[in-house]
PDB file of N, CA, C and O in Angstrom:
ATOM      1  N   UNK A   1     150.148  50.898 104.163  1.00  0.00           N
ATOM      2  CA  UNK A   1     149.868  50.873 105.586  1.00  0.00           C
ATOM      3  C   UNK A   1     150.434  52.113 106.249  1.00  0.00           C
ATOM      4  O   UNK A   1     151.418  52.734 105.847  1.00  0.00           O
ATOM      5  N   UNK A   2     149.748  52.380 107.236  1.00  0.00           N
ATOM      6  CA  UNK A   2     150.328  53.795 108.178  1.00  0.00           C
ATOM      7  C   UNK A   2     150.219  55.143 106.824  1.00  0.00           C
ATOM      8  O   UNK A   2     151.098  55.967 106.570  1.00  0.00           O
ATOM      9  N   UNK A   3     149.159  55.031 106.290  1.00  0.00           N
ATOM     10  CA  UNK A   3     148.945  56.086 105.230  1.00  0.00           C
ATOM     11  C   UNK A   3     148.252  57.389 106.287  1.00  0.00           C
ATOM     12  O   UNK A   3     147.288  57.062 106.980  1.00  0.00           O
ATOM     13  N   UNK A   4     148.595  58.352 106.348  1.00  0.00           N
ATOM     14  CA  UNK A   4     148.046  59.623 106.914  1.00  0.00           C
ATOM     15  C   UNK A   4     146.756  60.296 105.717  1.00  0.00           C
ATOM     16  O   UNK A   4     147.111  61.049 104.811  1.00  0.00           O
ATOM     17  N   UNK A   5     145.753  60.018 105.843  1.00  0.00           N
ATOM     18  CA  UNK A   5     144.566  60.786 104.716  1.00  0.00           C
ATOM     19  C   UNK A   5     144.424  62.402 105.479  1.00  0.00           C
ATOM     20  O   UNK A   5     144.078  62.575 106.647  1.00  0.00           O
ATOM     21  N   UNK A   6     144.700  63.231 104.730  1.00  0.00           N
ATOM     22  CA  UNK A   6     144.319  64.699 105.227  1.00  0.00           C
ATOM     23  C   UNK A   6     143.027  65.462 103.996  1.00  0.00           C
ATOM     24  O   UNK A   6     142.969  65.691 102.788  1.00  0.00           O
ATOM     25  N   UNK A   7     142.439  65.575 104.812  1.00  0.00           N
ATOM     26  CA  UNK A   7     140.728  66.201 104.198  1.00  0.00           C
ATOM     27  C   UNK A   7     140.976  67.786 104.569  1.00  0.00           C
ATOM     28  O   UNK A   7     141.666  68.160 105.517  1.00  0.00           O
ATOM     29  N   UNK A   8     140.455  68.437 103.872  1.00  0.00           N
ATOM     30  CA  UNK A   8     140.368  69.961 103.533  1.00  0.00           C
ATOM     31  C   UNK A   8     139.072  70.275 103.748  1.00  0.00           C
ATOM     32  O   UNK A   8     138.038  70.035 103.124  1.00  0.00           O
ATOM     33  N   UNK A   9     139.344  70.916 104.851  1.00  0.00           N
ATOM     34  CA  UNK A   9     137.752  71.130 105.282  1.00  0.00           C
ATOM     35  C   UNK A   9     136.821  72.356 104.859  1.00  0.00           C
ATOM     36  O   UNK A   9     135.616  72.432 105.095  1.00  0.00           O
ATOM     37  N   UNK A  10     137.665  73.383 104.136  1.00  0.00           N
ATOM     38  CA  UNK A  10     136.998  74.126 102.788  1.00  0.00           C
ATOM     39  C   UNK A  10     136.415  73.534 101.970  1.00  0.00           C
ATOM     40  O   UNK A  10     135.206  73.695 101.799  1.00  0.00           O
ATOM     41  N   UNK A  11     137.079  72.776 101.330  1.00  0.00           N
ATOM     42  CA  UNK A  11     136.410  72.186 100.139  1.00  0.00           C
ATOM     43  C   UNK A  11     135.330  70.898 100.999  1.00  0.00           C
ATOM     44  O   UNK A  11     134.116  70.870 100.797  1.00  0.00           O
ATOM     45  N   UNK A  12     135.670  70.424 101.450  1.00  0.00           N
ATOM     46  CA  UNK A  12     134.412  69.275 102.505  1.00  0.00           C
ATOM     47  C   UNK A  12     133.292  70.275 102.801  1.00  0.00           C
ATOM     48  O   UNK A  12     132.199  70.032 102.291  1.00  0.00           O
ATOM     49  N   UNK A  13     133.465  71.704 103.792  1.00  0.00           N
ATOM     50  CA  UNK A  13     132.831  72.187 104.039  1.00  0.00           C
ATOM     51  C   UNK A  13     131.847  72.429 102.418  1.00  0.00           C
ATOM     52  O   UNK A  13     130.768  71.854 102.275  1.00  0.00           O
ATOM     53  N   UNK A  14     132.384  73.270 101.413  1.00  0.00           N
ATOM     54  CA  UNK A  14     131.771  73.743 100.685  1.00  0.00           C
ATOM     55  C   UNK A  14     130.705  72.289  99.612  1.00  0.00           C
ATOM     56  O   UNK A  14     129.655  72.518  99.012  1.00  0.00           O
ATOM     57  N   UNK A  15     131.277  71.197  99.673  1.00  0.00           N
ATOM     58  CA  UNK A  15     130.563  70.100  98.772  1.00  0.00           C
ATOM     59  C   UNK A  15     129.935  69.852 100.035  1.00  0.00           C
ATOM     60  O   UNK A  15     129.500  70.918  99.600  1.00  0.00           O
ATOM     61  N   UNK A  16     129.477  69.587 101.045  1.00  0.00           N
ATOM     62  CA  UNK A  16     128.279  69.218 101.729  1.00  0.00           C
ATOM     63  C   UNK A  16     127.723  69.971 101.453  1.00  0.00           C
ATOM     64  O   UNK A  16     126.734  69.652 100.792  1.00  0.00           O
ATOM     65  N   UNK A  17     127.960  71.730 101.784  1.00  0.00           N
ATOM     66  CA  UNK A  17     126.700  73.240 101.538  1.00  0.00           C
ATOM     67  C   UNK A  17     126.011  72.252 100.247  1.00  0.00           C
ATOM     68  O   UNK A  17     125.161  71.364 100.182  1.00  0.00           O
ATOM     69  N   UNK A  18     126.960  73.014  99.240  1.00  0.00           N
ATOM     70  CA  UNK A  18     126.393  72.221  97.761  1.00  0.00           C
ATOM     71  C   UNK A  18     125.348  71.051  98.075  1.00  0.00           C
ATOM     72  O   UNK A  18     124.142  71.202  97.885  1.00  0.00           O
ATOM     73  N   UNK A  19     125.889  69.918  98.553  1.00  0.00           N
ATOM     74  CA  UNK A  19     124.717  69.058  98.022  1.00  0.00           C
ATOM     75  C   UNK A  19     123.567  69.172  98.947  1.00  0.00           C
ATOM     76  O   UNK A  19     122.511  68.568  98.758  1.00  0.00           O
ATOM     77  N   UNK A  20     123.782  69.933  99.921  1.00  0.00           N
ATOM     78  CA  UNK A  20     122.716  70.152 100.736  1.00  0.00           C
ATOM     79  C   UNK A  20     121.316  71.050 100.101  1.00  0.00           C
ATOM     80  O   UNK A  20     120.101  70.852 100.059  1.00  0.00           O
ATOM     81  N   UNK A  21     122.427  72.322  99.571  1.00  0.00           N
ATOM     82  CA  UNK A  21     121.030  73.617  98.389  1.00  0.00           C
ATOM     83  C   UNK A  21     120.580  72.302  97.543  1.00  0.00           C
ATOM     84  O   UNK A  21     119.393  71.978  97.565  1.00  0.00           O
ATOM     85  N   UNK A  22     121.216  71.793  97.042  1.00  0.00           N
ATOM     86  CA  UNK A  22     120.706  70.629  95.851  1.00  0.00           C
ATOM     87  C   UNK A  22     119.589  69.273  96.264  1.00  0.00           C
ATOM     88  O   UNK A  22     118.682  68.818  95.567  1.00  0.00           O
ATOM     89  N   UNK A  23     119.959  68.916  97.420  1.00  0.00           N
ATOM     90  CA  UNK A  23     118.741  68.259  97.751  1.00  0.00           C
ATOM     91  C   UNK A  23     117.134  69.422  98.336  1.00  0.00           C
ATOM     92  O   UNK A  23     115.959  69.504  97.978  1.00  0.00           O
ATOM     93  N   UNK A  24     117.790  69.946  99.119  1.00  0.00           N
ATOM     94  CA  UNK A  24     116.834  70.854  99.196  1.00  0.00           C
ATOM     95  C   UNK A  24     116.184  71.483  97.942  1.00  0.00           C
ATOM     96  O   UNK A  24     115.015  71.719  98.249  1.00  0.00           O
ATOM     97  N   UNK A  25     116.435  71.880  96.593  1.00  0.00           N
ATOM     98  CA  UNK A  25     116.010  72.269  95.520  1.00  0.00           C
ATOM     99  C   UNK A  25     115.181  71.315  95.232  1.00  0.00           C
ATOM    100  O   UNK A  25     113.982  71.577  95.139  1.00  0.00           O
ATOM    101  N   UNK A  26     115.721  69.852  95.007  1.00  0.00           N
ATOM    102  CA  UNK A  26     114.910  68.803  94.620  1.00  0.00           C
ATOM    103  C   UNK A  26     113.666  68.460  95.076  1.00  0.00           C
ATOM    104  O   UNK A  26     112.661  68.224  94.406  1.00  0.00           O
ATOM    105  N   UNK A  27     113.859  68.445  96.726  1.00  0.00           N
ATOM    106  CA  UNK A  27     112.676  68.709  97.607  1.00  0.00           C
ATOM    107  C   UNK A  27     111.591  69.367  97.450  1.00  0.00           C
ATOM    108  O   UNK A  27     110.413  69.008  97.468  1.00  0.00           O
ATOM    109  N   UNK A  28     112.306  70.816  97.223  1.00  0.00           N
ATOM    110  CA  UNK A  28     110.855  72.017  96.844  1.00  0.00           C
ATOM    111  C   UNK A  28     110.487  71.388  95.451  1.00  0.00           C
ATOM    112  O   UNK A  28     109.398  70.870  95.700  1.00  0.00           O
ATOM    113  N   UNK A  29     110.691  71.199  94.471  1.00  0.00           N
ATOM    114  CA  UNK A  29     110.382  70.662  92.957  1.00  0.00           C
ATOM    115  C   UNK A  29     109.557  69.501  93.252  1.00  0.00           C
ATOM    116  O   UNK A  29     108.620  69.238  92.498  1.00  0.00           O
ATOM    117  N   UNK A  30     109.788  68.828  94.197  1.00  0.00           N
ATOM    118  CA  UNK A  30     108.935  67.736  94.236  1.00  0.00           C
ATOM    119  C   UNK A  30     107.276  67.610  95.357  1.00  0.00           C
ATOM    120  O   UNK A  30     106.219  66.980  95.336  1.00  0.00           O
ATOM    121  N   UNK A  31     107.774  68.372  95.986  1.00  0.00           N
ATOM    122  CA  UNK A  31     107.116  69.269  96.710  1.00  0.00           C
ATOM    123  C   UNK A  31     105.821  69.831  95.774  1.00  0.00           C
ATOM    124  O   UNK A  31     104.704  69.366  95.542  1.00  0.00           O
ATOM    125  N   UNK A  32     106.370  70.789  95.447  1.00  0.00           N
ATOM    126  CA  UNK A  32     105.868  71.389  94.145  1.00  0.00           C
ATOM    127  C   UNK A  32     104.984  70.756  93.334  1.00  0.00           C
ATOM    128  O   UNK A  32     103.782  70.742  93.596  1.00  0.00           O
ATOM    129  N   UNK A  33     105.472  70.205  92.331  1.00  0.00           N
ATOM    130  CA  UNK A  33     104.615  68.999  91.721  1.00  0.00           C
ATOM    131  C   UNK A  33     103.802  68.378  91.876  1.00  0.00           C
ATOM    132  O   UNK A  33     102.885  68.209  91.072  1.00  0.00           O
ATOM    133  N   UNK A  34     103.980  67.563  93.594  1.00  0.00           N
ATOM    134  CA  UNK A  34     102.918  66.734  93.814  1.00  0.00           C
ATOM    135  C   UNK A  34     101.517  67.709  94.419  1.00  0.00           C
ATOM    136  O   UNK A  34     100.333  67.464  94.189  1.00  0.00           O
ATOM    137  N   UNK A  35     101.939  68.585  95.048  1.00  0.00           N
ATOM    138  CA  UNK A  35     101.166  69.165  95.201  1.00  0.00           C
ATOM    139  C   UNK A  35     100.056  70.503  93.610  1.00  0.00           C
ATOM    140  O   UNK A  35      99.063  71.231  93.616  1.00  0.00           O
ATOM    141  N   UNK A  36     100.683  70.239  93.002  1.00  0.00           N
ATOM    142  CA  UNK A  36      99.767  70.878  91.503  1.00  0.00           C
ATOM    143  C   UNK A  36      99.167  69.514  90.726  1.00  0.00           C
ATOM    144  O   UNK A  36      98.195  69.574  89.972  1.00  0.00           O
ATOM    145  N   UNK A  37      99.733  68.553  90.958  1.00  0.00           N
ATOM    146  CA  UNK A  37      98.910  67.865  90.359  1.00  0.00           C
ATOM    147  C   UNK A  37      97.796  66.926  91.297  1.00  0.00           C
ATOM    148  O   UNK A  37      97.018  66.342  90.542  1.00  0.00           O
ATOM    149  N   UNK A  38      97.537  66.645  92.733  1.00  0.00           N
ATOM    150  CA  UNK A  38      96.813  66.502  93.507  1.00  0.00           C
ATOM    151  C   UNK A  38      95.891  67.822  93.069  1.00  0.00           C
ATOM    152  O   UNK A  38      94.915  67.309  92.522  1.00  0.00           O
ATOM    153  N   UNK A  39      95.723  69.242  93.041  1.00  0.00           N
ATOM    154  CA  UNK A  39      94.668  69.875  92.941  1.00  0.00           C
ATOM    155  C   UNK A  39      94.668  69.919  91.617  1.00  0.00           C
ATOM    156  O   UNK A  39      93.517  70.237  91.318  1.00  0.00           O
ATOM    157  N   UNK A  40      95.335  69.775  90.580  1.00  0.00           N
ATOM    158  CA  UNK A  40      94.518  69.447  89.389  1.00  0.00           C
ATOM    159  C   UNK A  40      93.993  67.972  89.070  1.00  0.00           C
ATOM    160  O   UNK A  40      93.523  67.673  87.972  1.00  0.00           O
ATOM    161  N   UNK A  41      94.109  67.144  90.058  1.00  0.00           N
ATOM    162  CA  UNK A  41      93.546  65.721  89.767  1.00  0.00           C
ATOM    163  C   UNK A  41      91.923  66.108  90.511  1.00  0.00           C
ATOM    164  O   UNK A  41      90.756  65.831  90.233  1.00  0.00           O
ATOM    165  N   UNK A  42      92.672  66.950  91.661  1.00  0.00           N
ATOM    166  CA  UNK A  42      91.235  67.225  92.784  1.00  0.00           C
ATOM    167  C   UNK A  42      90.245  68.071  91.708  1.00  0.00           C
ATOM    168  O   UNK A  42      89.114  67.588  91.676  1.00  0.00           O
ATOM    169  N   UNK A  43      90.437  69.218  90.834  1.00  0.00           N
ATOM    170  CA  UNK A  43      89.951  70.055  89.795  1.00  0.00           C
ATOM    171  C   UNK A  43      88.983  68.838  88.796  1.00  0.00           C
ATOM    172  O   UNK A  43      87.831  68.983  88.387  1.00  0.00           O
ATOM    173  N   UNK A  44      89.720  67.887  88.638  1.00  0.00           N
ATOM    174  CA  UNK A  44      89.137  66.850  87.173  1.00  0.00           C
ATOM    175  C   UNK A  44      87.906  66.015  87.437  1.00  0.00           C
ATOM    176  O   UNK A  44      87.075  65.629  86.615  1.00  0.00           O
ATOM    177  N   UNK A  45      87.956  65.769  89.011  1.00  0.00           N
ATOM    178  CA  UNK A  45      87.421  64.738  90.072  1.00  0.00           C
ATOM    179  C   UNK A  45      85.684  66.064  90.240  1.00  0.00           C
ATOM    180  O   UNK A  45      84.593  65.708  89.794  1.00  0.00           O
ATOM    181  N   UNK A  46      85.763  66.596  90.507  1.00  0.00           N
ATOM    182  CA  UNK A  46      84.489  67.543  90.499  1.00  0.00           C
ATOM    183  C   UNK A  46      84.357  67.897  90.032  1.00  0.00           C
ATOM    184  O   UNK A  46      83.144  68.097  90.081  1.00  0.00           O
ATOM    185  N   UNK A  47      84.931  68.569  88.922  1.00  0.00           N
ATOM    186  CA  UNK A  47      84.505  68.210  87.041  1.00  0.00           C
ATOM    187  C   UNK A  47      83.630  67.263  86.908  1.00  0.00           C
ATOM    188  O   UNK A  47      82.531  67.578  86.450  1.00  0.00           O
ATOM    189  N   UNK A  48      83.875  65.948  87.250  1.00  0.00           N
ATOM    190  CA  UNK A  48      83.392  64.813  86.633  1.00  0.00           C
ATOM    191  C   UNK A  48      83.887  64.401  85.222  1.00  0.00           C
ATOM    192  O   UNK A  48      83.306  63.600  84.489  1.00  0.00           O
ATOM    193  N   UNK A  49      85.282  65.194  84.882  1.00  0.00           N
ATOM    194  CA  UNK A  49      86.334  64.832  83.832  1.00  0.00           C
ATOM    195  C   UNK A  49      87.259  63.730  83.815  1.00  0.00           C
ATOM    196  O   UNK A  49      88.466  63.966  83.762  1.00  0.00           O
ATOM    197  N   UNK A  50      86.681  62.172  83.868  1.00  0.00           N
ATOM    198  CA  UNK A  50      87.064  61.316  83.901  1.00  0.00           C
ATOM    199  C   UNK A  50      88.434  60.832  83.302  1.00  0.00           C
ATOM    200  O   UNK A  50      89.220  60.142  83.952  1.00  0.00           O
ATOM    201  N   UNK A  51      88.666  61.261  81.969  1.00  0.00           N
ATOM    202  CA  UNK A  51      90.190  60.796  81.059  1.00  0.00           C
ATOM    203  C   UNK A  51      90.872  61.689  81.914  1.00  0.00           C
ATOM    204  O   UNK A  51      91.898  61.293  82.466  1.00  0.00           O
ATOM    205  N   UNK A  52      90.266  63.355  82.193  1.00  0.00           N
ATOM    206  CA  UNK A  52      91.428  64.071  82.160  1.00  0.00           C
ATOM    207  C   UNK A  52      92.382  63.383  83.876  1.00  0.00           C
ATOM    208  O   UNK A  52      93.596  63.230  84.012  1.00  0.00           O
ATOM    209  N   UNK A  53      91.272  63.111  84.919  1.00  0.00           N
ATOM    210  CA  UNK A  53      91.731  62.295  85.980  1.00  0.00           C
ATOM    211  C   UNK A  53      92.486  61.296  85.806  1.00  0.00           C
ATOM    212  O   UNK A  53      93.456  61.359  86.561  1.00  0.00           O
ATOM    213  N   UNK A  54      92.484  60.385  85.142  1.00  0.00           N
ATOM    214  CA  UNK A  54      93.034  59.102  84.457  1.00  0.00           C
ATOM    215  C   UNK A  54      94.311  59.410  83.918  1.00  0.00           C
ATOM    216  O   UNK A  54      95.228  58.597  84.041  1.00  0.00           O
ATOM    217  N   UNK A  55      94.520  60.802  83.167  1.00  0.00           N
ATOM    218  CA  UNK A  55      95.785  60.994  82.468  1.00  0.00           C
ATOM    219  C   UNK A  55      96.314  61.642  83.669  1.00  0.00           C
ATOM    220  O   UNK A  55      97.139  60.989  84.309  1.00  0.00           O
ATOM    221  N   UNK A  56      96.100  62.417  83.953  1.00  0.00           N
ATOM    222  CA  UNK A  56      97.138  63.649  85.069  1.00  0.00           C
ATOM    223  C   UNK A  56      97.224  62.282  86.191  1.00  0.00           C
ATOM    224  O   UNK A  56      98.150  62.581  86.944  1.00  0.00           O
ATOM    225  N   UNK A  57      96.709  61.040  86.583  1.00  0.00           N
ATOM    226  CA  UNK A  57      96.891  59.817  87.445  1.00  0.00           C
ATOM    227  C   UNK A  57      97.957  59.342  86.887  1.00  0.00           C
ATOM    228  O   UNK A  57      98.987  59.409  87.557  1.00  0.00           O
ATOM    229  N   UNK A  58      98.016  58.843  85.771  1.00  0.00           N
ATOM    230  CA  UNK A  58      98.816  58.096  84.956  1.00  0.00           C
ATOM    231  C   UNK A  58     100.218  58.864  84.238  1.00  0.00           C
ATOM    232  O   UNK A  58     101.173  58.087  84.234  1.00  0.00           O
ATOM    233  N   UNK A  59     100.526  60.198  83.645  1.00  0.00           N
ATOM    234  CA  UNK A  59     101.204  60.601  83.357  1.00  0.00           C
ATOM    235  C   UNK A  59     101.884  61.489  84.299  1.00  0.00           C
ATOM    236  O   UNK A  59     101.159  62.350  84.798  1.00  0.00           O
ATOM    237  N   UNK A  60     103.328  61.475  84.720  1.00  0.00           N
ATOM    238  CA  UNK A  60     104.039  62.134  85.208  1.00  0.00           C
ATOM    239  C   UNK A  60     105.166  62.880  84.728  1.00  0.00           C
ATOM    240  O   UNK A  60     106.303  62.414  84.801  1.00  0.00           O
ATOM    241  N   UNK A  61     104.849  64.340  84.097  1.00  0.00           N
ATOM    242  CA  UNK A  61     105.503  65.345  83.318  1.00  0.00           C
ATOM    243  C   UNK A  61     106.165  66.529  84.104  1.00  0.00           C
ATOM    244  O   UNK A  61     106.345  67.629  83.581  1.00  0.00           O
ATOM    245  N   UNK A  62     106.452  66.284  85.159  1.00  0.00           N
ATOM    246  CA  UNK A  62     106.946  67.379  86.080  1.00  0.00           C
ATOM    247  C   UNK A  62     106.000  68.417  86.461  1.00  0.00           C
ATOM    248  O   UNK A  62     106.581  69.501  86.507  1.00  0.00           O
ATOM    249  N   UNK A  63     104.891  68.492  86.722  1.00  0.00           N
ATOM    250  CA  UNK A  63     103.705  69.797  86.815  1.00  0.00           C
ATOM    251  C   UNK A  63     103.508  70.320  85.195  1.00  0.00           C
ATOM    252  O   UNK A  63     102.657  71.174  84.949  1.00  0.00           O
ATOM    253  N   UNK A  64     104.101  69.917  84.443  1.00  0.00           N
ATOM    254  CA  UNK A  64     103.336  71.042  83.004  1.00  0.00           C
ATOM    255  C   UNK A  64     102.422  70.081  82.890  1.00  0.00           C
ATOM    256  O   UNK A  64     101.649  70.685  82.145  1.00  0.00           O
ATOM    257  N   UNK A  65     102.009  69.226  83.030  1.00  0.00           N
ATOM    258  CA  UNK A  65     100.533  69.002  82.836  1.00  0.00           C
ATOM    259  C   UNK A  65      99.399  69.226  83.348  1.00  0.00           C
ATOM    260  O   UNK A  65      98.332  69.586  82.851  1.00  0.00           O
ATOM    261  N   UNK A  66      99.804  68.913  84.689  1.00  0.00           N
ATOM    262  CA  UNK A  66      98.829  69.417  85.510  1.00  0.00           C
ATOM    263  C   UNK A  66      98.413  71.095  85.353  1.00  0.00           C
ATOM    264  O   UNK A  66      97.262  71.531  85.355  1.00  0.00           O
ATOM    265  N   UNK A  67      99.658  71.889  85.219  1.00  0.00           N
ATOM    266  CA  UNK A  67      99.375  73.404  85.368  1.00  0.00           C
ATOM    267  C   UNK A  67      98.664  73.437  83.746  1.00  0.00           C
ATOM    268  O   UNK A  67      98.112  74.492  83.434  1.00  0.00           O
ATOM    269  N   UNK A  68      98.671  72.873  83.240  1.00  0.00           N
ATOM    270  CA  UNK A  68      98.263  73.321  81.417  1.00  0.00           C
ATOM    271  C   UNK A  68      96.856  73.103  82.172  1.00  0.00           C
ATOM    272  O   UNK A  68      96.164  74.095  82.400  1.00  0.00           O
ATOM    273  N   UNK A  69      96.391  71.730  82.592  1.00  0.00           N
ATOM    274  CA  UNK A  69      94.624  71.492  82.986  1.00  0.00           C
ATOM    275  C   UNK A  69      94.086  72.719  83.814  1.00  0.00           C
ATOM    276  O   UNK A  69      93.000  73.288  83.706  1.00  0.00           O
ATOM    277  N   UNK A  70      95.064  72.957  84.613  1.00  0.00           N
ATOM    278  CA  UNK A  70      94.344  74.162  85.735  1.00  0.00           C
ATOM    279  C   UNK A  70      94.060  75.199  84.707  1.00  0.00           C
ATOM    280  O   UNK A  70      92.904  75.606  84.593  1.00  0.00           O
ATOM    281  N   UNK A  71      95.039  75.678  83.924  1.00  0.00           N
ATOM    282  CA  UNK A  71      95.267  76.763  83.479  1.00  0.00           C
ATOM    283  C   UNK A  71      93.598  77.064  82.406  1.00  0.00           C
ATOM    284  O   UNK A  71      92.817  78.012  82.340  1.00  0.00           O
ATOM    285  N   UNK A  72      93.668  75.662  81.701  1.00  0.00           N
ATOM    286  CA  UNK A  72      92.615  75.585  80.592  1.00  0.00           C
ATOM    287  C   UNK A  72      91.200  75.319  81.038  1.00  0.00           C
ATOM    288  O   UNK A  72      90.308  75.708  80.284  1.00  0.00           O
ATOM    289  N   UNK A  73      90.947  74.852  81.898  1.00  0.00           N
ATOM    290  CA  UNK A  73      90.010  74.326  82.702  1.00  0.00           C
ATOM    291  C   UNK A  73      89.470  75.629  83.438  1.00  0.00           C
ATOM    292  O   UNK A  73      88.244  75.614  83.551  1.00  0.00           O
ATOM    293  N   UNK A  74      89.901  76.398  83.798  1.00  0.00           N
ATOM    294  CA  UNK A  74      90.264  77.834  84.522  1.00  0.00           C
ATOM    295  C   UNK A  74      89.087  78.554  83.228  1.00  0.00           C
ATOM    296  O   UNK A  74      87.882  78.770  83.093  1.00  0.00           O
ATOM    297  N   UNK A  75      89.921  78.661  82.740  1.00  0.00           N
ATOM    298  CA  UNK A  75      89.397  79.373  80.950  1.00  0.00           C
ATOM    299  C   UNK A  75      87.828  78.818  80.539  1.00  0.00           C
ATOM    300  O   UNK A  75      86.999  79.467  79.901  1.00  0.00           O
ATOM    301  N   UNK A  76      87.669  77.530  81.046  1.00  0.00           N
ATOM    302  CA  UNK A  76      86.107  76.835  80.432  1.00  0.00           C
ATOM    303  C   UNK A  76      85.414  77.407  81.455  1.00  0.00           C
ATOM    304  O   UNK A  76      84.479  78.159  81.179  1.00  0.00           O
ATOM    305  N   UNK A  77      85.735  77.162  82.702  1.00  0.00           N
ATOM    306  CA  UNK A  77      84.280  77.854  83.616  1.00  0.00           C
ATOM    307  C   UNK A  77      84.049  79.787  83.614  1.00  0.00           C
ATOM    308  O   UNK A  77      83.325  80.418  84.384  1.00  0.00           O
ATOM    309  N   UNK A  78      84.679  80.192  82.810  1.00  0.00           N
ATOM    310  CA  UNK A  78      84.962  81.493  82.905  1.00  0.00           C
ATOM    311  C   UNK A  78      83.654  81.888  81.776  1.00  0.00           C
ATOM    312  O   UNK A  78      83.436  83.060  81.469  1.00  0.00           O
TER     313      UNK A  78
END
């Protein structure tokens, strides 16, 4: 009882910065993602590439899937 807590507001200051860049990182990444695989789902959909819609719907690999379809898909209409 009657305990005095003293906080260091360097180090407070500096772990909020921190987790602040860190959510914000997460943000853009997710950001990111959903948005490459919406236009490679949108890419599969006017295709008329039914599985490949179904998989890039169903599988969630962080964008390397989606960017592999753009990338290859890119390559077939060429």
């Amino acid at each position: 009882m009657g305990e005095i807590i003293t906080i260091d507001m360097g180090t407070f200051l500096e772990t909020l910065t921190s987790s602040f860049l860190s959510l914000l990182i997460v943000v853009i990444i997710i950001l990111f993602v959903i948005l490459l695989k919406g236009f490679a789902m949108y890419r599969a959909a006017r295709k008329e590439s039914k599985g490949w819609f179904w998989v890039l719907l169903i599988f969630e690999t962080f964008g390397i899937l989606p960017l592999l379809y753009l990338i290859f898909s890119k390559k077939q209409n060429n």
